[in-house]
N, C-alpha and C positions, 0 to 999 in steps of 0.2 A: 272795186271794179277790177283790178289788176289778178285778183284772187279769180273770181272767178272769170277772165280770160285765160290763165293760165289751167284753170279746172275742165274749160271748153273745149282748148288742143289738149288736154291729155287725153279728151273721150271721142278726140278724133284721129286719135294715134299719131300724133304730132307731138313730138317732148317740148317742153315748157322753155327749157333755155334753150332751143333751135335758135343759130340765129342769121340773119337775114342782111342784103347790102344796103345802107338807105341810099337816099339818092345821090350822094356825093361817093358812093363804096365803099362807106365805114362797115365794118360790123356792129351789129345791136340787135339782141334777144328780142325775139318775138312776143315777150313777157316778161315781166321782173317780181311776176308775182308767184306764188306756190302752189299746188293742186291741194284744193280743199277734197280731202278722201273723204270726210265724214258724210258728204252729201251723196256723195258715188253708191256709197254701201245701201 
């Protein structure tokens, strides 16, 4: 699953380690997983 959310913002022009405040104002990547290219192609 992480895979392909991270494959999801790459095809939304969104980079994969963006990252984002939770709700206390940490930082934490939008994803921690990798853009699967084989599927894109």
């Amino acid at each position: 699953m992480l895979l392909l959310a991270a494959t999801m913002y790459h095809l939304l022009g969104i980079h994969s380690e963006t990252m984002i405040k939770d709700v206390i104002g940490r930082d934490v990547p939008i994803s921690y997983g990798k853009v699967i290219h084989d599927i894109i192609a």
